[in-house]
ZATI-607043 format. One record per residue: residue in one letter; z, x, y of N, C-alpha, C, O, CB in turn. Coordinates in steps of 0.001 Angstrom, whole numbers, plus 500000, padded with zeros to 6 digits. Glycine has a CB too. Example, Ala and Ser with C-alpha at 12.3 -4.5 7.8 and 13.67 -1.06 7.14 Angstrom:
% ZATI-607043
A507800513190494310507800512300495500507800513200496700508465514236496681509046511308495527 S507080512850497750507140513670498940507870512900500030508039513409501138505725514084499402 
END
This chain:
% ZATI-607043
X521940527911490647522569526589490775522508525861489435521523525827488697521871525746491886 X523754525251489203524106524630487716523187523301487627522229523077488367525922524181487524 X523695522380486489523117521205486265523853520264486897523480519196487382522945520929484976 X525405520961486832526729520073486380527009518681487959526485518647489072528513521614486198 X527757518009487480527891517016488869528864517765489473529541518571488833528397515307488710 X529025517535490894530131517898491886530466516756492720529657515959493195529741519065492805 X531811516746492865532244515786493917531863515852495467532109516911496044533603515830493872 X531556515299495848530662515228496900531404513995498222531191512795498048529052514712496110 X532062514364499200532674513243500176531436512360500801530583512880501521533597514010501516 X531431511307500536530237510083501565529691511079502722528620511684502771531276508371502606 X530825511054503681530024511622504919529017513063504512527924513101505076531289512083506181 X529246513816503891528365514588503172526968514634502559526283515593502203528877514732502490 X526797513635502543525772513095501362524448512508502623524907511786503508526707511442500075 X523299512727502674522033512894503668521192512175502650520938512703501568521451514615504171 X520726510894503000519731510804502573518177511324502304517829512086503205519863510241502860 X517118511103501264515790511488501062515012511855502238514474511015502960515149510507500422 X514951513208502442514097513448503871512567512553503628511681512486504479513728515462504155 X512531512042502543510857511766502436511071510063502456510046509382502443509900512525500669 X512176509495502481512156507813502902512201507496504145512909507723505127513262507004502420 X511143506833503830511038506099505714511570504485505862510846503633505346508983505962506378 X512662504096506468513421503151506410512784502344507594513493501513508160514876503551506445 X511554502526507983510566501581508889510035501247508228510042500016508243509752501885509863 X509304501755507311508216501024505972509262500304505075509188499075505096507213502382504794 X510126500801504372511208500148503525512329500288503718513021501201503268511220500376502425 X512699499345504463514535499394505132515388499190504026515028498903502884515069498016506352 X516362499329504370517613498922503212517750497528502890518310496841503744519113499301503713 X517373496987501880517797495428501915519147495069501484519700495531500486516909494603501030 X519634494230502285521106494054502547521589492960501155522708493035500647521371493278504338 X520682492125500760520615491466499328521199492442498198522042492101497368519014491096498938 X520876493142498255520604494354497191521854495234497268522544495546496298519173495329497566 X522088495643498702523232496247498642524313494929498558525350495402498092523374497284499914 X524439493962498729525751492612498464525722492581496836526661492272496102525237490612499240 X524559492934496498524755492543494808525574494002494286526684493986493755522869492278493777 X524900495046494517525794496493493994527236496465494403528241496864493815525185497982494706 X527056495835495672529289495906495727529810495102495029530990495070494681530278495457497204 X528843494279494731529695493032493521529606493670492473530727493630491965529017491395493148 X528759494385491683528567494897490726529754496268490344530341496487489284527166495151490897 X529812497113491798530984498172491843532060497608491607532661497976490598531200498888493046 X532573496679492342533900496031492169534121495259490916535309494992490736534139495133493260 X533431494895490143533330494603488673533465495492487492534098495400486439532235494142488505 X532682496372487993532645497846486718533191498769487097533111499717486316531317498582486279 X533834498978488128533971500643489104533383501593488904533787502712489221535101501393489119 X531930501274488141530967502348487746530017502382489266529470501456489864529975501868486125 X530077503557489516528785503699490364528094505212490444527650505735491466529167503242491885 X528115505708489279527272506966488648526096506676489230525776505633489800527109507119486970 X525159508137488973523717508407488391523056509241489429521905509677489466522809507013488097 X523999509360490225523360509622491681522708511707491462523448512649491179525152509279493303 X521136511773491733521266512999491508520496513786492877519515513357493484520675513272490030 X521161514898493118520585515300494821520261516777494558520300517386493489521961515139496351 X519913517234495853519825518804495906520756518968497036521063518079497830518243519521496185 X521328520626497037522196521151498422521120521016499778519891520984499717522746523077498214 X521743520965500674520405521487501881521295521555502893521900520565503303518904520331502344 X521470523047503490522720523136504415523780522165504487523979521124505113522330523192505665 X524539523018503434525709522795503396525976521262503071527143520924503269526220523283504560 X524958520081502522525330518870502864524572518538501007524426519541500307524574518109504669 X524213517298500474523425517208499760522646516143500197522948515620501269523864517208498670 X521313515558499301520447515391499366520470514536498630520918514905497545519839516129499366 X520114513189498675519747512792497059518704512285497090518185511703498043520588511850496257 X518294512457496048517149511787495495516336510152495628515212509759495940517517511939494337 X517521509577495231516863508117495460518374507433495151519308508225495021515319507574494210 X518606506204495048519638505905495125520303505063496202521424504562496108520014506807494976 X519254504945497513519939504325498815520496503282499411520932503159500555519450504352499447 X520423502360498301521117501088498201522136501315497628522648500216497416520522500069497607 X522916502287497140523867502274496537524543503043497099525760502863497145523776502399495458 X523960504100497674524690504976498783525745504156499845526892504574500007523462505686499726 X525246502967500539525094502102501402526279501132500817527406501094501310523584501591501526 X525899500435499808526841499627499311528411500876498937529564500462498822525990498743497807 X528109501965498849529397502943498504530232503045499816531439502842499684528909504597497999 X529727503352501163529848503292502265530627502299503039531642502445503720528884503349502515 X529896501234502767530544500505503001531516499746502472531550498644503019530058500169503293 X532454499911501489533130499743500404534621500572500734535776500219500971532216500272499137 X533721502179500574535056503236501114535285503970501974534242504248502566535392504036500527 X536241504514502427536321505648503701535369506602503403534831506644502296537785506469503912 X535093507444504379533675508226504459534212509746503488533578510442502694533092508625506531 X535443509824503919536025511132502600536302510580501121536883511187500222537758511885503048 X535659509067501066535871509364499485535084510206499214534312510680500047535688508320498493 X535150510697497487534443511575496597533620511014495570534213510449494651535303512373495994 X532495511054495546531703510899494388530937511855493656530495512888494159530956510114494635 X530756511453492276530128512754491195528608512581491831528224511453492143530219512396489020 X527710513801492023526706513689492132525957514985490986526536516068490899526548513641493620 X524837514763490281524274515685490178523421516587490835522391516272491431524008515455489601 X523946517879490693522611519057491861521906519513490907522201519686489724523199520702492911 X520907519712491495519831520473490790518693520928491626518570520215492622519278519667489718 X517791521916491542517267522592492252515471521949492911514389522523493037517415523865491395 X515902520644493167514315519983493155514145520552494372514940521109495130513970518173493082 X512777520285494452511719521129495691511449519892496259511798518909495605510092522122495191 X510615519629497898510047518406497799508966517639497353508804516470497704510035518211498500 X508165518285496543507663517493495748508184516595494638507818515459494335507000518094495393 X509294517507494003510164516296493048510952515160493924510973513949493701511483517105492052 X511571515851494941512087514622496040511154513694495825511352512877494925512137514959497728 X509868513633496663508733512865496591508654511701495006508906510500494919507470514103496672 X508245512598494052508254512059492755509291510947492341508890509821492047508410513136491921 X510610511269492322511742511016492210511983509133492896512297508045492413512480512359492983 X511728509503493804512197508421494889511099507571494459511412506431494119512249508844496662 X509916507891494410508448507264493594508950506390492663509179505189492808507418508416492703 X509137507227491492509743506696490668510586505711490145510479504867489255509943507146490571 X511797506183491253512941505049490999512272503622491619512255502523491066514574505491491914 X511745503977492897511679502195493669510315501565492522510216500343492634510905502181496120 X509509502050491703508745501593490796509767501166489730509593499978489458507700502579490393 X510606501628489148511380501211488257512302499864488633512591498996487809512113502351487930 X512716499860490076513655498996490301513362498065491251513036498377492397514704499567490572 X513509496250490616513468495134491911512255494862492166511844494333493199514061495557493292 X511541495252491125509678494913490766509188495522491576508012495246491814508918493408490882 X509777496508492290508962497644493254507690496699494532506493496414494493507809498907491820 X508863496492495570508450495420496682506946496186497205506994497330496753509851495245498154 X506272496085497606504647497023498298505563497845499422505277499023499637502946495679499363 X506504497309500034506876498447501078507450499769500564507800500678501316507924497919502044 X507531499819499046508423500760498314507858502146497997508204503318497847508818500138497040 X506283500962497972504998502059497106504193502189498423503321503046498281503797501221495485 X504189501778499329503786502058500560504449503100501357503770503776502130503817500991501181 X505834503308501226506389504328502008506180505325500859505800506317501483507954504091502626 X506202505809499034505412506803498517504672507204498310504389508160497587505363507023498090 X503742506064499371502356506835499200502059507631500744501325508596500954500957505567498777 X502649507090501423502686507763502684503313509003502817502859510073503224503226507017503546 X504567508660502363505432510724501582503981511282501281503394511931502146506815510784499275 X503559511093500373502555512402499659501398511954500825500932512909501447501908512224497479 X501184511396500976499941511602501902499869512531503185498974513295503550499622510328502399 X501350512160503871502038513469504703502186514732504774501930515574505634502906513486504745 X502891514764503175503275516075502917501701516801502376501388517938502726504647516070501700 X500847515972501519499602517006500981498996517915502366498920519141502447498104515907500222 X498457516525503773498461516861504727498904518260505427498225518900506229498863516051504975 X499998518538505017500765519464505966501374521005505528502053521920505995501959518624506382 X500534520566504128501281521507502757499911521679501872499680521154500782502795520469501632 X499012522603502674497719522886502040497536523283500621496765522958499717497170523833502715 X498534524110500760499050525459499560499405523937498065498656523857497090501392526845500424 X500501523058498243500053522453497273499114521015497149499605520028496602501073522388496746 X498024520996497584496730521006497948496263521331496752495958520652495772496324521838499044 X496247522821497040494754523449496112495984523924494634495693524516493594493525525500497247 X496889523572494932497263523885493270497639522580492655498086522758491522498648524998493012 X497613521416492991497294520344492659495494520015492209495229519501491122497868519648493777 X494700520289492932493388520176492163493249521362491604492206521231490963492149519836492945 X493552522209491470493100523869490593492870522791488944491973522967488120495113525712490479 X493818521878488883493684521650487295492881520203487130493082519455486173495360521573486475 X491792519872488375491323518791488158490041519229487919490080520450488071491544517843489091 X488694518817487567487621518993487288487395519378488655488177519203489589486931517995486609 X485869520102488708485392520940489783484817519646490946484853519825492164484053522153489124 X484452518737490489483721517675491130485303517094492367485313516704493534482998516268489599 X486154517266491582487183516391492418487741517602493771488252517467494883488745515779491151 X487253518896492833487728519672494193487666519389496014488667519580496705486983520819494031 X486562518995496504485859519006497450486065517637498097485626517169499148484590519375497077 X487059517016496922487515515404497599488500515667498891488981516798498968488560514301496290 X488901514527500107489998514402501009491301514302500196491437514318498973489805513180501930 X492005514221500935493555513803500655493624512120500487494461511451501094494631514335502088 X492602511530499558492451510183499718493082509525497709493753510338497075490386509891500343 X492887508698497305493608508226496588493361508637495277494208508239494477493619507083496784 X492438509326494805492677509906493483493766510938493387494676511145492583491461510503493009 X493200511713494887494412512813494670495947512472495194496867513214494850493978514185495489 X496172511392495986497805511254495490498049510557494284499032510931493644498704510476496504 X497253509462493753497531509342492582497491510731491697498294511459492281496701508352492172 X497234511079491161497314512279490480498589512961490781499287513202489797496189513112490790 X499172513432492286500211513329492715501701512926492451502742513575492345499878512956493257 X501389511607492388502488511012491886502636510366490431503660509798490050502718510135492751 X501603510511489753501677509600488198501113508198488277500962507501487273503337509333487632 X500683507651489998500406505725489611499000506106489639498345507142489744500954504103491014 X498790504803489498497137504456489241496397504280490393496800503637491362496857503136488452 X495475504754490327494356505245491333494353503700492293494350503798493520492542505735490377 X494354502750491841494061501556492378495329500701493012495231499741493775493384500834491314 X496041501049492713497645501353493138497392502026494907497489501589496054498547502878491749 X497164502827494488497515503805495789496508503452496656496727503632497854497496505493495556 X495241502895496248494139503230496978494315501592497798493960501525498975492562503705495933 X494798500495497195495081499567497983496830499823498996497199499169499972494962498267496895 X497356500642498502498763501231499933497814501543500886497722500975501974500009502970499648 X497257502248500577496328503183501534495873502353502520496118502449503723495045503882500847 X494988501275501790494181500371502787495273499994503707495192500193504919493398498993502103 X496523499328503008497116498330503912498243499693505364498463499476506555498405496934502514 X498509500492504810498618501725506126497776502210506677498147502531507806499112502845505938 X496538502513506436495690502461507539495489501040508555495430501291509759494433502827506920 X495387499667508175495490498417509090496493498766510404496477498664511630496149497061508147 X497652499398508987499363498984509751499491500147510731500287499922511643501019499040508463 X498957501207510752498812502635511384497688502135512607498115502320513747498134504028510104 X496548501632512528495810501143513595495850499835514325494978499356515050494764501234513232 X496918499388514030497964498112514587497276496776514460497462495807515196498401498254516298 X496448496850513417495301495774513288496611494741512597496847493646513109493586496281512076 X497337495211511483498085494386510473499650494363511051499969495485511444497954495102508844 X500517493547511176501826493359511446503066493773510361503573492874509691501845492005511735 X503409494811510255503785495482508739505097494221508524504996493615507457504488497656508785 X506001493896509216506543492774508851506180492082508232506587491864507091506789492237509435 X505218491473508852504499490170508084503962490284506625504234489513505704503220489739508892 X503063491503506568502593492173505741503192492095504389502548491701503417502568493254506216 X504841492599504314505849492967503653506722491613503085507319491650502010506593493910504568 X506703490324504035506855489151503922506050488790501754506370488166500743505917488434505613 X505323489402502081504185488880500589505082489716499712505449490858499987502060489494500497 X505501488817498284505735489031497311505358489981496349506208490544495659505654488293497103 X503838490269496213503331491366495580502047491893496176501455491379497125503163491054494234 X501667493017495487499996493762496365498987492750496157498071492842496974499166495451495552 X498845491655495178497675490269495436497899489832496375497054489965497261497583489044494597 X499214489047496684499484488303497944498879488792499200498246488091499989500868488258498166 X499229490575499367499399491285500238498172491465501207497941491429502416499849492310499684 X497250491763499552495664492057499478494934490664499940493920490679500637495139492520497774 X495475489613499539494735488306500330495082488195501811494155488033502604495203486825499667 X496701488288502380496978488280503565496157488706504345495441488076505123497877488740503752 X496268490339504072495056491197504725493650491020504719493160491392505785495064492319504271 X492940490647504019491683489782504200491619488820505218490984488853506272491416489072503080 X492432487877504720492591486831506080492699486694507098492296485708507716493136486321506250 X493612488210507836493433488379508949492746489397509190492918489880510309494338488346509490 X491783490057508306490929490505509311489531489774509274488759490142510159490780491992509172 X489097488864508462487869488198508238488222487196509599487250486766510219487639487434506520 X489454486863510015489556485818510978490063486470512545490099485830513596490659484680510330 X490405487804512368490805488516513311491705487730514307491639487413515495489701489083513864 X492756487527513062494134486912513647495095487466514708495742488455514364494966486786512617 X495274487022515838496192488443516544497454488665516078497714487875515171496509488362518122 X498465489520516363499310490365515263500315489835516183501457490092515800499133492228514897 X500236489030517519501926487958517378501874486684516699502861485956516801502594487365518953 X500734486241515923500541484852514517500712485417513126500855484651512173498750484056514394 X500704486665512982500677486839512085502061486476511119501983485756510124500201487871512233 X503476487175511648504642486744511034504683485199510795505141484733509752505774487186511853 X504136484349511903504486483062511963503555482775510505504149482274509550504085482220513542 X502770482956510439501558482792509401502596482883508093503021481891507503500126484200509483 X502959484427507717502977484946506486504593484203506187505137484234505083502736486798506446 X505167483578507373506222482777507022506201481584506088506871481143505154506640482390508071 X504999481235506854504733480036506403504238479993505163504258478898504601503994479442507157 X503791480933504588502975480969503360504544481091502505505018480021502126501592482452503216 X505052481918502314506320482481501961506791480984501407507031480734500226507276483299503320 X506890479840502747508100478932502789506928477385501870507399476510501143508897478633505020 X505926477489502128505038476842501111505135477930499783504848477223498816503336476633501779 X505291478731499499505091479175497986504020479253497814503803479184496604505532478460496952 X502724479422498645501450479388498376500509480670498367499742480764499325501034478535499200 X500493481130497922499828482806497584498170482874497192497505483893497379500716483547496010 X497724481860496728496351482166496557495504482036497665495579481445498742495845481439495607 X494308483068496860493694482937498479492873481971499264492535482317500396492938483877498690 X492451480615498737492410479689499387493267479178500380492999479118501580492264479091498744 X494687478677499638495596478385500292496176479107501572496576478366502470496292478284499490 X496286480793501797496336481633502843495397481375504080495705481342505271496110482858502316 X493946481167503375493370480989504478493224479719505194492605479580506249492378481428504307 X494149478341504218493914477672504843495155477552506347495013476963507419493651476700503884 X496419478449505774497831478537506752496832479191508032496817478714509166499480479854506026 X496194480117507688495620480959508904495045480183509339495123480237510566494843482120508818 X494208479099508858493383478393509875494403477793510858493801477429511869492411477238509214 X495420477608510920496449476346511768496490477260512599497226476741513438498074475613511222 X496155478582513121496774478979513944495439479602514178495698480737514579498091479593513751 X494196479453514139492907479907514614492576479154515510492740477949515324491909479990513748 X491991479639516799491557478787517485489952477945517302488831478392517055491751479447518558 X490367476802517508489322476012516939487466476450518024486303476562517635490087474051517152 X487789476506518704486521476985519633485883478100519497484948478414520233486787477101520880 X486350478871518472486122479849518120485031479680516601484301480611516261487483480474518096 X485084478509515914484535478610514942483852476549515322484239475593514649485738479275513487 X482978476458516356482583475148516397481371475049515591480924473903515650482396474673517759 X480709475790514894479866475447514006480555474799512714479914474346511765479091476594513745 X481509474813512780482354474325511595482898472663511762483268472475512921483736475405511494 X483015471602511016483368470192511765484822469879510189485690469043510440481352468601511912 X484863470423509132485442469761508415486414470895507946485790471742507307484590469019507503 X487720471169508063488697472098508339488606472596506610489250473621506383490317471387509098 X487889471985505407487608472491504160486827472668504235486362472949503130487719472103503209 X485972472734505168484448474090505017485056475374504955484781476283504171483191474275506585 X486249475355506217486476476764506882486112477910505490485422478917505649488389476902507562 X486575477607504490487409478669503386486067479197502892486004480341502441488575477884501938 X484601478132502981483596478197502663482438479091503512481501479817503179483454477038502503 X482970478678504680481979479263505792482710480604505881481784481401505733481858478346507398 X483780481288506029483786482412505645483724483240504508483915484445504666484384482586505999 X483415482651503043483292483422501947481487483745502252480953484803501920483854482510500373 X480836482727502859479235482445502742479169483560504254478277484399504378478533480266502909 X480018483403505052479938484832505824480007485899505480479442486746506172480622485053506556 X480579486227504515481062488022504369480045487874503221479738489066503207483099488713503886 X479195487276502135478206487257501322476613487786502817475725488632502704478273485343500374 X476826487118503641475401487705504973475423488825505085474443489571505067475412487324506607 X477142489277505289477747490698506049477497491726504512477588492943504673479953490518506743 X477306491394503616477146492226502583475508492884502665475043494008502852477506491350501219 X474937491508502415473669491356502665472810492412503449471867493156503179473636490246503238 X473407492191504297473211493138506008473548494755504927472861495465504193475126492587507934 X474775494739505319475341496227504511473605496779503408472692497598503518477298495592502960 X474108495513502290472877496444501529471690496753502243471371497941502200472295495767500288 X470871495903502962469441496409503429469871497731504239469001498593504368468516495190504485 X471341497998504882471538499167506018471056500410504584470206501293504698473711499314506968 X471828500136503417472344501462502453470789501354501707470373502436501294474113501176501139 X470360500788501604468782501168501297467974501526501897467060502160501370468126500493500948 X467991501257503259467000501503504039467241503263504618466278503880505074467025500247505219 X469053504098504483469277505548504056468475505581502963467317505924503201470752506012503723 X468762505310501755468441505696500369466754505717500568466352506817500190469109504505499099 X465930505084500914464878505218500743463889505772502119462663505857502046464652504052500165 X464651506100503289464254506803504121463401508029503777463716508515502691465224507034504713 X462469508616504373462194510482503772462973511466504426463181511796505593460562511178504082 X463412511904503070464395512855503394463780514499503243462738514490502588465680512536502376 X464232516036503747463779517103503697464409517532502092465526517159501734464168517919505041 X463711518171501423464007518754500659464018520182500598463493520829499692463554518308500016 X464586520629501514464470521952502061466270522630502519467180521923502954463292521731503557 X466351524166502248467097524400503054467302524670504230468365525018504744467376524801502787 X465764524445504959465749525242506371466167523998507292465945524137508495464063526015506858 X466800522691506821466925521605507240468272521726507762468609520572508030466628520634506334 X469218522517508047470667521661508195471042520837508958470710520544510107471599522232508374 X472120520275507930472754519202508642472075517637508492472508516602509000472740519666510130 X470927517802507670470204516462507157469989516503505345469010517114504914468484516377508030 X470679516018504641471027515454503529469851515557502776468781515272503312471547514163503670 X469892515878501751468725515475500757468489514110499855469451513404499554468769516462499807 X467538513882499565467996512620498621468240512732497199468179511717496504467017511597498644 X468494513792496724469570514277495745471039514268496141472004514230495377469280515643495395 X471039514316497627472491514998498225473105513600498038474291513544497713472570515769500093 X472211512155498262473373511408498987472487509829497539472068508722497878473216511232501637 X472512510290496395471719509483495718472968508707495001472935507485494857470562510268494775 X474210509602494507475388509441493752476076508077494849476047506866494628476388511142493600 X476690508845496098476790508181497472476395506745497355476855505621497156475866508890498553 X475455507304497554474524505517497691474424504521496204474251503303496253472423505855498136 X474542505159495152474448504232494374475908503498494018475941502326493642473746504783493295 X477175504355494184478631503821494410478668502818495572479368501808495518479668505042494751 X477938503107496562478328502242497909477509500682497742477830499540498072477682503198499532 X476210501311497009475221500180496835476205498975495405476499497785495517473305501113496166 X476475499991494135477173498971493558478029498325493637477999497228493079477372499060492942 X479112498727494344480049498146495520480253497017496100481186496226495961479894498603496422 X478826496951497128478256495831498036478033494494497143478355493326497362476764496332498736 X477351495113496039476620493800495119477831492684494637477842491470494841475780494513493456 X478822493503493943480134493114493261480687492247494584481005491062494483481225494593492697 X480769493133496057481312492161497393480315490965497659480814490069498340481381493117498951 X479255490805497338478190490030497295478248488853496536478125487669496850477241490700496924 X478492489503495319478395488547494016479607487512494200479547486291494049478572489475492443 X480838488363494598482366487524494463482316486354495393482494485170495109483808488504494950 X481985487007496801482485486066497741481407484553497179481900483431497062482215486776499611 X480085484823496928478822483470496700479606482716495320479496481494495215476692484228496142 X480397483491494274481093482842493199481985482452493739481957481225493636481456483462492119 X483364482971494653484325482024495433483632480723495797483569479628495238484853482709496789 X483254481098496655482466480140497816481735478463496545481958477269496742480568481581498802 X480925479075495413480562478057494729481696477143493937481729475917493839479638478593493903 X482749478271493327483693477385492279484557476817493362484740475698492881484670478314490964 X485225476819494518485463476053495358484606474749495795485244473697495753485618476803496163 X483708474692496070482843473687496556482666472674495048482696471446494971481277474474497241 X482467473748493881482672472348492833483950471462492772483983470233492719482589472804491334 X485052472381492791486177471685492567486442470410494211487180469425494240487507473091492278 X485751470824495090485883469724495852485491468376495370486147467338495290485262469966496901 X483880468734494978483029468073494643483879467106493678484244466031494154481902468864494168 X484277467478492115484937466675491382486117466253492187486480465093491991485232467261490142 X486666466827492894487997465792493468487781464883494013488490463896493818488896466191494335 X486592464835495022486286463783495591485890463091495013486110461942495396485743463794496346 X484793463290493330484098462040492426485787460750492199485678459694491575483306463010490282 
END
């Protein structure tokens, strides 16, 4: 199979088996701007796919597919390039483009991180030839976020916060609507805090992340204070002044840390066997690395929330002087 483009009729043309249009639908904004843009330039190149019975494939491109569609009869012809990608370049590809284009919304990098998380899943074989070229230590890791980062080219911290927010959205804790409502992965990353530190139920949530949206208010004070309007007040009566709230839960999850560390020390310094005739009970060589990641961890969750919690309470303090 050549490089070269071929004309290709609309109805022909199959979108990315690896986009999921539940995580990132077509936005209809986007396609109104490309038909304005087609009908201006009559350029609408770039498009590059693979064959797959008898039909093609493309790569990425699906807002434009869409805006083409709807524009012309389904036997027009467009140039497409073929070329022989596998699905891992599918994967890559589509990665790629929604990072390149429209500041790459979280539902963009959320549905590519879910592609590779799927496919590593289900596709052992490239699995182990994906770590064959990582250090020996990373071998023995899950299918968790170093190795799709590595995967796809983003940054470990990138993926590893998609991750968080599809696991919420997968255990129906988080409202992926709502979720997707937030402007970028900070916004996203505060939303999600908020409702689970307040264990918001998931028919307030849209109403919530509307509201934040329609205030322009993204930091995470301000989030938690929208969530409070829709918390029930009997639920938190140790509380009397609706600007504690933001306080009494940062000075909560600083206890809940608290707690955590004495749990991860009180493993770490347990007696452990140093034996092999032990299985199935850990050494304290085995779980020393473990514990000191989980332990430094806690401290940093420790340290932040008691520094939130204080530079808030000053700035009250002077507002009220």
């Amino acid at each position: 199979m050549d490089n070269d483009s071929v004309r290709v009729k609309l109805k022909d043309i199959k979108k990315n088996p690896f986009r999921n249009f539940d995580i990132y639908p077509i936005r209809e904004d986007k396609v109104l701007q490309l038909m304005e843009s087609i009908r201006a330039t009559t350029f609408w190149g770039g498009l590059v796919g693979r064959e797959k019975e008898g039909k093609v494939e493309i790569a990425y491109g699906h807002h434009r597919l869409d805006a083409l569609k709807k524009m012309f009869d389904e036997d027009a012809e467009i140039d497409i390039v073929i070329r022989d990608f596998s699905d891992p370049d599918m994967m890559k590809l589509m990665s790629r483009e929604n990072a390149e284009e429209w500041a790459c919304p979280i539902a963009a990098i959320d549905d590519a991180v879910k592609a590779v998380r799927d496919y590593l899943m289900a596709n052992r074989d490239s699995l182990r030839q994906l770590l064959s070229s990582t250090p020996n230590e990373d071998k023995r890791l899950r299918i968790g976020a170093r190795v799709i980062a590595k995967f796809m080219g983003k940054k470990e911290g990138t993926v590893r916060l998609s991750l968080e927010r599809l696991n919420l959205i997968e255990r129906g804790a988080l409202d992926r609507e709502a979720l997707y409502l937030m402007p970028s992965a900070s916004a996203a990353y505060r939303f999600a805090k908020a409702v689970r530190d307040y264990d918001l139920k998931k028919e307030n949530q849209k109403l919530v992340a509307e509201k934040i949206v329609a205030d322009q208010r993204f930091g995470e004070r301000s989030i938690y204070e929208t969530v409070m309007e829709f918390f029930p007040r009997e639920r938190i009566k140790e509380i009397t002044d609706d600007r504690a709230s933001y306080y009494d839960v940062q000075l909560r999850k600083a206890i809940g840390q608290i707690t955590k560390l004495r749990k991860i020390l009180a493993v770490f310094l347990a007696p452990r066997p140093k034996s092999f005739f032990a299985p199935g009970v850990a050494t304290t060589e085995d779980i020393t690395l473990e514990t000191l990641v989980s332990y430094n961890r806690a401290i940093d969750a420790l340290r932040d929330s008691i520094v939130r919690a204080g530079e808030s309470l000053d700035k009250t303090k002077w507002a009220d002087n």
